[in-house]
C-alpha positions in Angstrom: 1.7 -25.1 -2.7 3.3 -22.4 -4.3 4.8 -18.7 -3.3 1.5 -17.4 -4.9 -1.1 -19.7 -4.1 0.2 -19.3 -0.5 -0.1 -15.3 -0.4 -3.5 -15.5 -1.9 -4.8 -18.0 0.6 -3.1 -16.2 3.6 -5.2 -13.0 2.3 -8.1 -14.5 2.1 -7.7 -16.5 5.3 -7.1 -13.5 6.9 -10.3 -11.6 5.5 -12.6 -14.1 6.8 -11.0 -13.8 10.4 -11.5 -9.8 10.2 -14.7 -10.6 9.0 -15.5 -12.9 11.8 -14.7 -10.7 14.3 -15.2 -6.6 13.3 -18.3 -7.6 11.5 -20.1 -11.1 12.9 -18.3 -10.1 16.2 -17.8 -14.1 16.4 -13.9 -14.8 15.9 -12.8 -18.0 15.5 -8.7 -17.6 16.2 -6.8 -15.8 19.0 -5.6 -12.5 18.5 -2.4 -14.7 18.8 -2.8 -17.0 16.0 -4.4 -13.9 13.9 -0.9 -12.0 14.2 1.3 -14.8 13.4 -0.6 -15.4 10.1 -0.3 -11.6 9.7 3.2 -11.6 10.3 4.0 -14.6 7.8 1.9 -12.4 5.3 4.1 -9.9 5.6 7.2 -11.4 5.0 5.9 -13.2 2.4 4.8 -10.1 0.8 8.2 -8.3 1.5 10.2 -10.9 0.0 7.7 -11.0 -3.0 6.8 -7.6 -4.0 5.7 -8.7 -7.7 2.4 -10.5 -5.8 1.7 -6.4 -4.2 -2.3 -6.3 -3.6 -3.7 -2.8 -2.6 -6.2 -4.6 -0.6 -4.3 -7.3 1.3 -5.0 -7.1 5.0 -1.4 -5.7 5.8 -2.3 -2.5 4.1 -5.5 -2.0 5.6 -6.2 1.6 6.3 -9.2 4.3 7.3 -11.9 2.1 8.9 -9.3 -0.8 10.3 -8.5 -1.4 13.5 -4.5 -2.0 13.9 -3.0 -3.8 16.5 -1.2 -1.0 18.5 -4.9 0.1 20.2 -7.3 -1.5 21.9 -10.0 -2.8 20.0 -13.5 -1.0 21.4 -16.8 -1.9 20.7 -18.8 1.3 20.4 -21.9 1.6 22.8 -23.9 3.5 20.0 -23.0 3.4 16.7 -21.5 5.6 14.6 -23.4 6.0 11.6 -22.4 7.5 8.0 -24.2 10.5 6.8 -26.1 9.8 3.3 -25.0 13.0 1.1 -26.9 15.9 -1.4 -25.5 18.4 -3.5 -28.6 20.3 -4.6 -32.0 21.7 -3.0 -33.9 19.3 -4.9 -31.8 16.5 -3.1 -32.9 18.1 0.5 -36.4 18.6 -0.8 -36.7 15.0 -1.8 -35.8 14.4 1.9 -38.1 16.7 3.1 -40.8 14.9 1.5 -39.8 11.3 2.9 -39.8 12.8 6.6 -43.1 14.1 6.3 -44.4 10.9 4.7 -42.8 8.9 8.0 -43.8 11.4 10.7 -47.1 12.6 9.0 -48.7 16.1 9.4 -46.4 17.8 12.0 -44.0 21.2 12.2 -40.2 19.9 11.5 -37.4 22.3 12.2 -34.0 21.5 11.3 -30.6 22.5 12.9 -27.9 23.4 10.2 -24.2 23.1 11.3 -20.7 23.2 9.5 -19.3 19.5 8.8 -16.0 19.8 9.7 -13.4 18.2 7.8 -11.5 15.6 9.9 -11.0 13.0 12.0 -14.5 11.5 14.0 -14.1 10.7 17.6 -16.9 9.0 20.3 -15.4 11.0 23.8 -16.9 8.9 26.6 -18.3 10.8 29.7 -18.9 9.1 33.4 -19.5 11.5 36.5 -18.5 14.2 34.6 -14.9 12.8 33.3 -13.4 11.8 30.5 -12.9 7.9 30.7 -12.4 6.4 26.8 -11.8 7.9 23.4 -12.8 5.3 20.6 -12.1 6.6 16.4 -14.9 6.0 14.6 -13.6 2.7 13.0 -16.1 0.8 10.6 -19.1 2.6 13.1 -19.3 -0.7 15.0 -15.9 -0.2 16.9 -13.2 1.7 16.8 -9.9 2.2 18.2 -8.9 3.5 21.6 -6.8 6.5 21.8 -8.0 7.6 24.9 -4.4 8.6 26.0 -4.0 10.4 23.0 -6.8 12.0 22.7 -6.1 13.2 26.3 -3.4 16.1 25.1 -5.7 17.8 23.2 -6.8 21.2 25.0 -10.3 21.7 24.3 -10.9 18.1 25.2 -12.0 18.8 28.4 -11.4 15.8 31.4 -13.5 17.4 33.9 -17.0 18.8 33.4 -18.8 21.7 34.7 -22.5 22.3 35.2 -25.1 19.5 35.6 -24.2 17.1 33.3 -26.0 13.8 33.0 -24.2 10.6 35.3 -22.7 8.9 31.4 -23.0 9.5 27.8 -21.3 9.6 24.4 -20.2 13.1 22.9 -19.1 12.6 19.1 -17.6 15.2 17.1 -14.0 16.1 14.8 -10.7 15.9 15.8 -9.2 19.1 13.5 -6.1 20.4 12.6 -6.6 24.7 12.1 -5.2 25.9 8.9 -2.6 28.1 11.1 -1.6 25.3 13.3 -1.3 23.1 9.8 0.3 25.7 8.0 2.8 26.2 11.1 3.5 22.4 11.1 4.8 22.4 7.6 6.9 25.2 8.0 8.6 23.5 10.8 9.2 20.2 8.8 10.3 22.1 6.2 13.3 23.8 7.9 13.8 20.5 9.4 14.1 19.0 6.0 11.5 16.8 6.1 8.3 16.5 3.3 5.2 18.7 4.1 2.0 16.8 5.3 -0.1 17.3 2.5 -3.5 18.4 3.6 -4.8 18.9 7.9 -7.5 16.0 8.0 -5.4 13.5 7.0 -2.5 14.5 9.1 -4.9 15.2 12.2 -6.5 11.3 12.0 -2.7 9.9 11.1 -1.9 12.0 14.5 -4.6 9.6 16.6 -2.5 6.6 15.8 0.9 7.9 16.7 2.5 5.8 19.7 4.1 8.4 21.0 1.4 10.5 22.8 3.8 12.9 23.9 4.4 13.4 20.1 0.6 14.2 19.6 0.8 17.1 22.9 2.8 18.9 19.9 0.4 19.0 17.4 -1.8 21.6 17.4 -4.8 19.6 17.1 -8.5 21.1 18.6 -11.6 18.8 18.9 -15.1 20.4 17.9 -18.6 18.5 19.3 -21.9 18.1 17.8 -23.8 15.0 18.9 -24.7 13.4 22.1 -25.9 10.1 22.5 -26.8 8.3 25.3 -29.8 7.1 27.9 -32.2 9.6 29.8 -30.1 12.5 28.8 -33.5 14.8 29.6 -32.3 16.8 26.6 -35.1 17.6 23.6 -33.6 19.0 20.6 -30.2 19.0 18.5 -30.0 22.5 19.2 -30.3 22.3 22.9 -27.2 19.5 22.3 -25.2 22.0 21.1 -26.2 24.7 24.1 -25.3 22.0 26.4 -22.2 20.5 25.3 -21.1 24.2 25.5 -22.3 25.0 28.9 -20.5 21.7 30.0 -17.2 22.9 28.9 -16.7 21.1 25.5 -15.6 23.6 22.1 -18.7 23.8 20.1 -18.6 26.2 17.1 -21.6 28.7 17.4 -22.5 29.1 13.7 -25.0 26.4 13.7 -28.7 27.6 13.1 -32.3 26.9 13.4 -34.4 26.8 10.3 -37.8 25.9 9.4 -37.6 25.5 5.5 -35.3 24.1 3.6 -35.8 27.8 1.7 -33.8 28.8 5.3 -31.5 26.1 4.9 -30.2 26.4 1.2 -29.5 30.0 2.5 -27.3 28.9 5.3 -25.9 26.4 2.5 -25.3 29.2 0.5 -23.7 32.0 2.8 -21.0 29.4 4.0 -20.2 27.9 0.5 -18.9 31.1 0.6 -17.8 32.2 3.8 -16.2 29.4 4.3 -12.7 30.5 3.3 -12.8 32.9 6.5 -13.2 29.8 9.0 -10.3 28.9 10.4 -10.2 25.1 10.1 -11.8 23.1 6.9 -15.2 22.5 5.8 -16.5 20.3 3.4 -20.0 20.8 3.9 -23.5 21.5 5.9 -24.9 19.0 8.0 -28.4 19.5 8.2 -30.2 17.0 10.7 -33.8 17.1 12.4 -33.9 19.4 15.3 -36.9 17.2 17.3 -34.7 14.1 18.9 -38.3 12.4 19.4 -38.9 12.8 15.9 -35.0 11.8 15.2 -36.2 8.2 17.1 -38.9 7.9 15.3 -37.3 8.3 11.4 -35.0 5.8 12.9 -31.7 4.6 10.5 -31.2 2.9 7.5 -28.5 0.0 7.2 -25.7 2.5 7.4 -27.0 6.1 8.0 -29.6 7.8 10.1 -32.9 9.2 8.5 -32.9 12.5 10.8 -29.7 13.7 9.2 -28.0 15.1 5.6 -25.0 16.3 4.5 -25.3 18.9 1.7 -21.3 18.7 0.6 -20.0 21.8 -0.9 -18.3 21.4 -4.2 -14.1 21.5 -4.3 -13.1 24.8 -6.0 -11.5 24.1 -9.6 -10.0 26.7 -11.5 -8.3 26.3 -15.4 -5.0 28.0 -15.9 -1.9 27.3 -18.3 0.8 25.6 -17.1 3.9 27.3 -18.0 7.0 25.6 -17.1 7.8 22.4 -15.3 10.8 22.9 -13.1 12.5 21.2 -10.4 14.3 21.0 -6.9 17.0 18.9 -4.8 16.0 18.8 -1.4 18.9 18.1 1.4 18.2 14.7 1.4 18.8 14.5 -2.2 15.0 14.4 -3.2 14.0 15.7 -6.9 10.4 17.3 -6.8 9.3 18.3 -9.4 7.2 21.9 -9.7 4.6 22.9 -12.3 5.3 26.8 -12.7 1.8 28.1 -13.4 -0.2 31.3 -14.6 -1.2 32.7 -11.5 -4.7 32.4 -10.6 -6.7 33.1 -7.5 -7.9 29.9 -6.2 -9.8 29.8 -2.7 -9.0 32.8 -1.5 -5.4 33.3 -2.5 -3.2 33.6 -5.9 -1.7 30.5 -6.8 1.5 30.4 -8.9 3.2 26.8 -8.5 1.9 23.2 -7.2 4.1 19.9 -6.6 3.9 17.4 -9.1 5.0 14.8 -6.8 7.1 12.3 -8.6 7.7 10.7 -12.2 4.7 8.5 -11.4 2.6 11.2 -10.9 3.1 13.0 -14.1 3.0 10.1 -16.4 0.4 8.8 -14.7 -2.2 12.1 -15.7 0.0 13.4 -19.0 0.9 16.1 -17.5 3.2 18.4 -20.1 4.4 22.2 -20.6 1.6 24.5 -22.1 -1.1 22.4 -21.2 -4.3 23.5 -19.8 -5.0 21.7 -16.2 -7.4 21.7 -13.5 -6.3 22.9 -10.0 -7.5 22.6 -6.6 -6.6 23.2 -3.1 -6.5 19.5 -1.8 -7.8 19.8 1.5 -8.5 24.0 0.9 -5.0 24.7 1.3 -2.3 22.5 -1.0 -2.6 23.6 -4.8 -2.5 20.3 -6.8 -3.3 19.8 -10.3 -6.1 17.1 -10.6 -6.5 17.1 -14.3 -5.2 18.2 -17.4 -8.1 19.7 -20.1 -7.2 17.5 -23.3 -9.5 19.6 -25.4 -7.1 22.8 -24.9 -4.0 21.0 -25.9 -2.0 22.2 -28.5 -0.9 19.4 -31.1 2.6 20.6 -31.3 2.6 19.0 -27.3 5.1 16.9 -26.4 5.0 14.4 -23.6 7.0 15.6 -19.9 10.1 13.8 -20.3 11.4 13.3 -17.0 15.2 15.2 -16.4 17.6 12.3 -15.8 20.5 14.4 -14.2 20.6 16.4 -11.4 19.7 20.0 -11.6 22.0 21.5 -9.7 25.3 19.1 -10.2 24.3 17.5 -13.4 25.0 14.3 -11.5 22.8 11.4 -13.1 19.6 10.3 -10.8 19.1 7.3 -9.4 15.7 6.0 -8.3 15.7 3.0 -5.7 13.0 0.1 -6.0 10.1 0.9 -4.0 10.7 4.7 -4.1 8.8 7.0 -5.6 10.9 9.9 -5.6 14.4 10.4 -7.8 17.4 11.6 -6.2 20.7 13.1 -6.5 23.6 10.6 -5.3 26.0 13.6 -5.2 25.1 14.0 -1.1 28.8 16.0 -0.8 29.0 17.6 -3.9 25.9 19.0 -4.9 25.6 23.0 -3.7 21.9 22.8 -2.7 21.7 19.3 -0.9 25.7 20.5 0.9 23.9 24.5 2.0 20.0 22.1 2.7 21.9 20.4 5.4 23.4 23.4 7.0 20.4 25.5 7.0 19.1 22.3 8.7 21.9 22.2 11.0 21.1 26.0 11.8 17.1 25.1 12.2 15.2 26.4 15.5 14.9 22.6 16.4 17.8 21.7 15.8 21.2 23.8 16.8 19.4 27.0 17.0 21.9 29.6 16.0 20.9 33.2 16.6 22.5 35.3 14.0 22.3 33.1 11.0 19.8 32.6 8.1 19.5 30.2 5.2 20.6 33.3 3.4 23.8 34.1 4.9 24.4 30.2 4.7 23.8 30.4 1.2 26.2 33.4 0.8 28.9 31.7 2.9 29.2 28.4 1.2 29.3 30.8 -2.4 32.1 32.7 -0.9 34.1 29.5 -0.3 34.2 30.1 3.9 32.4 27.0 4.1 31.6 23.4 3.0 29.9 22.0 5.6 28.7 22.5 9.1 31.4 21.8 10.8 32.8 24.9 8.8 30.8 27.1 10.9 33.0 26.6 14.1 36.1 28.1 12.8 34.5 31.4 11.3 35.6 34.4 12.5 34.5 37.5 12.9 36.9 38.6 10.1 36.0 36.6 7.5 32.1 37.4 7.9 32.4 41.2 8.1 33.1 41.9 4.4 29.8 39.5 3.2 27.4 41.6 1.7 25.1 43.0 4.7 27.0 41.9 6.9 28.1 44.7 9.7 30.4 44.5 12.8 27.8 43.7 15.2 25.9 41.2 12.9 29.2 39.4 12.5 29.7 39.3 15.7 26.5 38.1 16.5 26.8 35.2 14.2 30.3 34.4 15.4 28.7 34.2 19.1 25.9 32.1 17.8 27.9 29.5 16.6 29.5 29.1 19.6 26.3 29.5 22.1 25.3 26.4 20.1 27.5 24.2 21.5 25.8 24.1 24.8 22.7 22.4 23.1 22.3 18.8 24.4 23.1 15.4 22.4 19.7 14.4 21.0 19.6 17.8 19.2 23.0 17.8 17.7 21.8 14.1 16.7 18.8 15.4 14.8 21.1 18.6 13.7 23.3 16.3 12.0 20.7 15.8 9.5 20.6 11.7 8.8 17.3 10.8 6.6 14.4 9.6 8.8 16.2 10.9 12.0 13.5 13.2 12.7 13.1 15.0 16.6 11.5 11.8 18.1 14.3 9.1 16.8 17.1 11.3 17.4 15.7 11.5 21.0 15.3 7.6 21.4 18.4 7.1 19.7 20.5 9.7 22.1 18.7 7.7 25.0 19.6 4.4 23.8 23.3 4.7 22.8 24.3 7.2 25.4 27.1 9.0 23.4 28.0 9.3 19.5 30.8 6.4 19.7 28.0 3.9 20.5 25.7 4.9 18.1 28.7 4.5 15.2 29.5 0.9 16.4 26.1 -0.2 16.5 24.9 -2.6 13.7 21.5 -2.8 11.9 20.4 -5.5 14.1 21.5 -3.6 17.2 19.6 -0.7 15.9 16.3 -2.1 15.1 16.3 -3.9 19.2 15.7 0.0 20.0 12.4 1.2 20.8 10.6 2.0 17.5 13.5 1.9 15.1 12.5 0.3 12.3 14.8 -1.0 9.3 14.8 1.8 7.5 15.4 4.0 10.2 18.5 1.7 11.1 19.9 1.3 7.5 20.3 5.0 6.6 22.0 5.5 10.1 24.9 2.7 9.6 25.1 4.3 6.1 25.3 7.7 7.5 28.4 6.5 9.7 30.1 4.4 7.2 30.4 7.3 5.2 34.1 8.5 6.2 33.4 12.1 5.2 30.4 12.4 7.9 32.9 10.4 10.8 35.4 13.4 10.1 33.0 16.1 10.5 31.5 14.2 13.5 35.0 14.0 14.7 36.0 17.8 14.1 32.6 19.1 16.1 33.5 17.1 19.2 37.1 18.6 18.6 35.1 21.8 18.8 32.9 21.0 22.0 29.8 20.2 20.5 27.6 17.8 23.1 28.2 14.0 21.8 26.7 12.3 24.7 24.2 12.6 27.3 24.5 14.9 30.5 25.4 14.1 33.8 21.6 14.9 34.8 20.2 13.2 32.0 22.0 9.9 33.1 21.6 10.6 36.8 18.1 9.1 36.9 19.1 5.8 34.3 19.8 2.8 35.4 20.2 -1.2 33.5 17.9 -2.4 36.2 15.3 -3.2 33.4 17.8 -4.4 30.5 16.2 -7.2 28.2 12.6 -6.6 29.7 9.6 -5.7 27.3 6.7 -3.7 29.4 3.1 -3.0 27.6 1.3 -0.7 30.0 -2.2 -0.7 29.7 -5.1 1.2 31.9 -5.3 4.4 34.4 -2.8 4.6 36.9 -3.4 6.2 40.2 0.4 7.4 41.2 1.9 8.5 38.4 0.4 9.1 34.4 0.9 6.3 32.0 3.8 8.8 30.0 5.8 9.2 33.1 5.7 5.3 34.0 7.1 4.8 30.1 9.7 6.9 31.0 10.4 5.1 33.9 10.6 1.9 32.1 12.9 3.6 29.4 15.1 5.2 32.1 16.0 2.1 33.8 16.8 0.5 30.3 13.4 -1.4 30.1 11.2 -1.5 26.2 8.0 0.0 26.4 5.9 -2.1 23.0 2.7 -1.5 22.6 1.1 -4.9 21.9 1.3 -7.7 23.8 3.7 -10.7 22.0 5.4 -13.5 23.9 8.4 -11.5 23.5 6.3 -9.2 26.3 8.3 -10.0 29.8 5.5 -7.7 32.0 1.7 -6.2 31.5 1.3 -3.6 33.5 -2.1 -3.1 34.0 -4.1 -0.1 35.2 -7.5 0.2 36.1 -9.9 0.3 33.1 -7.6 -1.9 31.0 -9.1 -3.6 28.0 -10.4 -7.2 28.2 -8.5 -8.3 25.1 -5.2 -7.2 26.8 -5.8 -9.3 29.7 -7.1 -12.2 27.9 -4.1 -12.5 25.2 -1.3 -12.2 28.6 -3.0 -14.5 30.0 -2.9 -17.1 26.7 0.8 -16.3 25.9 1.7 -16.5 29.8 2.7 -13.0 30.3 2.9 -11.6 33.8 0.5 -9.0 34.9 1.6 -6.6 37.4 -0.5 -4.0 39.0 1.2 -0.1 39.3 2.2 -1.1 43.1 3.8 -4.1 41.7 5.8 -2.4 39.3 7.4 0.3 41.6 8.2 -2.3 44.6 10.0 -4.1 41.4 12.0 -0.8 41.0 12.9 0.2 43.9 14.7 -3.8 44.4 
């Protein structure tokens, strides 16, 4: 059998087996045997990227259930909504209610449809015990500890609240909180997310759940489901779910014609811009939960409930110039320079073009007429470019092939989307884009200096790099331009402040690609001090925690880059912190060295993140699925079944919480 024939069997193989199981619910491998095929997919597929298929099942995304979370089968269902655009679509399913439920009065309870991430919250004696996604509505994934650092996600109820039931409803990103996120990655020098919903359902699958207590995500409810809930109407849901302590958005409203309803429809088409998280719709649904029973569902959505989706706001405007910039990493973006126009809510003057690919791949050229919209009501991106406006002097967008700020030719690695500058010492904006990095609030923090004055220092010749910064004086600063005694002095005393800032920030200050706040914190943990993180090899990299080969290859080539070992070696000349602290290592121990841990379940001493810790701390691996690699399963109560059942196959030990502290403390 060939390379080919192998892949393509594999695939379909595979299918079948995710057939079997998310939609028959009758597997016919292990878990096991399903992730070795998996695995011998994927590195058939890696070492044979001419044989790429969007849909094998190692790029699975939205609806799949990955192999980091438990796998749970959903109690009640989670339906689709079918979806209108006009009033004669809602009057059409006016009409097919009434022919179903005959001759009665039907109100109908109109809320917002929030634009991002559905969650099933499970409720027993008033607390939160499981949070399942949505999946493919049969079952979904449980990111119950995640879900547990979100705010308005409340673990204890108030009021009388029924013994058990479901609570469904959006797991949201604000616009502020999104906009704030960006600005962070940003100075950090990393690429903006590029819309909130997407970014708040990518933040449900992060491993990391200490990661997701960062994000400013909110959770907004508006369906219960569940047995003798003693509750009569969708309206009375929403009063309820409120009084019980859950965030429920009070715009939703009771109508009795759909004349009422196209004029909620109407007044937040346009209003909507004033909300504070994203809409992409009404969802109008049959306030009578008898007569919601009785319309029953079709195969895939309920016949109670509509969504009347808004359309995406377009606007037509000229695009001027197409420009472009180096990031600090190198990256070429290029910029379509537009003629301003207000689009949903606010004037917009530039969008990203994204990449090379992106360009050719919708004609994109200099004085044409293009379509823009807000993808996700907040990034400006240019969907389409009007061919019957174009002038037939047009040229097509020749992408620039040297660098425009060094004129250093581009290079564009296989598998990359993105060009970039090579020139990483020599090129002005990549050499002042890792010092303003350097300078960020997350990373050295330095009171007293701007990207500005960075800008204007590195122009002036005082420096060339960050380590630069360490021998300014106040005498060379004072004669910039606005630059006073006391603000020289302040920056001066800045610079040195920073060098009390612990290891795992200068790590991430030090500005190596895909070393973001998280890495550069498992990394400092790992290696202990900078000399052991320059001696270790690729394959001593990737054995960490989490650190993938990417990850690991632009770290060796960081350190094999002589000119980045000096400056490393000048800032610990300078006092900079290059290992961890007496404190931070008081607490480790090798105790666990070599040992693999999942933890699974609710623990009654100590919370799931702590016990991680303490496995980490003692120089244990925390994974997150179960492999024969796994040395221990520590199991909590509520564990899922499949956990249990695939130790038990492979032979891995399962210890209770007891078990694992008495295993300590030896």
């Amino acid at each position: 059998m060939n390379i080919e024939t192998k892949i393509i069997t594999l695939r379909d193989e595979l299918r079948q087996h995710n057939y079997n199981y998310y939609v028959l619910d009758k597997p016919t491998i292990s878990d096991y045997e399903f992730d070795i095929k998996l695995k011998e997919l994927q590195k058939l597929e890696e070492e044979h990227p001419e044989f790429h298929d969007p849909t094998s099942p190692t790029l699975r995304v939205g609806g799949t259930v990955t192999k980091n979370f438990e796998t749970v089968k959903h109690e009640h269902r989670m339906y689709s909504l079918d979806n209108s655009y006009s009033k004669e679509d809602l009057e059409d399913w006016e009409k097919r209610i009434q022919r179903i439920l005959g001759d009665v009065d039907v109100e109908f309870t109109c809320e917002l449809k929030y634009d991002g991430a559905s969650i099933s919250l499970t409720y027993e004696d008033g607390k939160l015990v499981r949070a399942v996604t949505r999946g493919d509505g049969f079952q979904g994934d449980n990111v119950t500890t995640n879900i547990k650092t979100i705010k308005s996600v409340p673990l204890q109820l108030k009021g009388n609240y029924p013994p058990k039931f479901d609570i469904r409803g959006e797991i949201i990103l604000t616009l502020e909180g999104f906009a704030q996120m960006n600005k962070d990655r940003v100075e950090a020098g990393e690429e903006a997310y590029m819309n909130p919903r997407n970014t708040a359902s990518g933040s449900l699958k992060l491993q990391d759940s200490a990661l997701v207590a960062q994000r400013p995500l909110e959770c907004l409810l508006y369906s219960i489901v569940g047995n003798n809930l003693e509750i009569t109407s969708q309206f009375e849901v929403l009063e309820k779910a409120r009084a019980w302590g859950f965030k429920v958005p009070t715009v939703a409203k009771l109508c009795k014609t759909t004349e009422e309803v196209m004029q909620f429809v109407e007044y937040w088409d346009e209003k909507r811009h004033d909300l504070p998280y994203e809409t992409d719709g009404v969802v109008i649904k049959v306030n009578n939960l008898r007569h919601q029973e009785e319309l029953g569902y079709t195969a895939k959505a309920p016949r109670w409930a509509m969504a009347y989706k808004f359309k995406a706001e377009q606007v037509l405007t000229v695009l001027n110039e197409i420009t472009y910039q180096v990031g600090r990493t190198g990256a070429i973006t290029p910029v379509a320079n537009l003629e301003p126009v207000l689009l949903a809510g606010t004037t917009v003057k530039r969008a990203s073009l994204h990449n090379a690919d992106q360009i050719e791949k919708l004609d994109i050229r200099e004085g044409d007429t293009v379509f823009v919209e807000k993808g996700g009501e907040i990034i400006p991106k240019i969907i389409a470019v009007d061919f019957t406006k174009r002038q037939a002097s047009s040229m097509p967008t020749r992408y620039i092939q040297n660098c425009p700020e060094c004129e250093t030719p581009l290079v564009r690695k296989e598998g990359e989307a993105q060009h970039f500058c090579p020139n990483d010492t020599g090129c002005p904006t990549q050499i002042t884009g890792r010092i303003q990095h350097f300078i960020s609030r997350k990373a050295m923090d330095i009171e007293g200096l701007g990207g500005e004055t960075v800008e204007l220092l590195f122009k002036e010749g005082l420096i060339a790099n960050y380590a630069d910064l360490y021998v300014l004086t106040k005498e060379q600063v004072m004669p910039l331009e606005r630059m006073a005694e006391k603000s020289a002095e302040n920056l001066v005393n800045g610079v040195a402040a920073s060098k009390a800032i612990p290891f795992e920030r200068v790590l991430f200050a030090l500005g190596i690609r895909y070393v973001g706040e998280t890495v550069a914190k498992k990394l400092a943990k790992a290696y202990k001090n900078i000399d052991a993180l320059i001696a270790a090899s690729e394959e001593e990299l990737v054995a960490v925690d989490e650190i993938g080969g990417r990850i690991a290859e632009s770290v060796v080539q960081f350190f094999g880059n002589s000119d980045n070992v000096e400056i490393v070696s000048r800032l610990k000349s300078y006092g900079l912190q290059f290992s961890l602290s007496e404190e931070q290592l008081e607490n480790q121990s090798e105790k666990l060295k070599g040992q693999t841990f999942v933890v699974s379940g609710v623990f009654e001493s100590i919370g799931r993140t702590e016990l991680k810790k303490l496995i980490e701390d003692n120089g244990g691996k925390v994974a997150s699925s179960i492999s024969s690699k796994t040395s221990f399963l520590v199991a909590g109560a509520n564990m899922g079944p499949s956990k249990k059942t695939k130790a038990e196959t492979l032979g891995v030990p399962i210890i209770s919480e007891q078990e694992f502290m008495s295993k300590l403390a030896e």
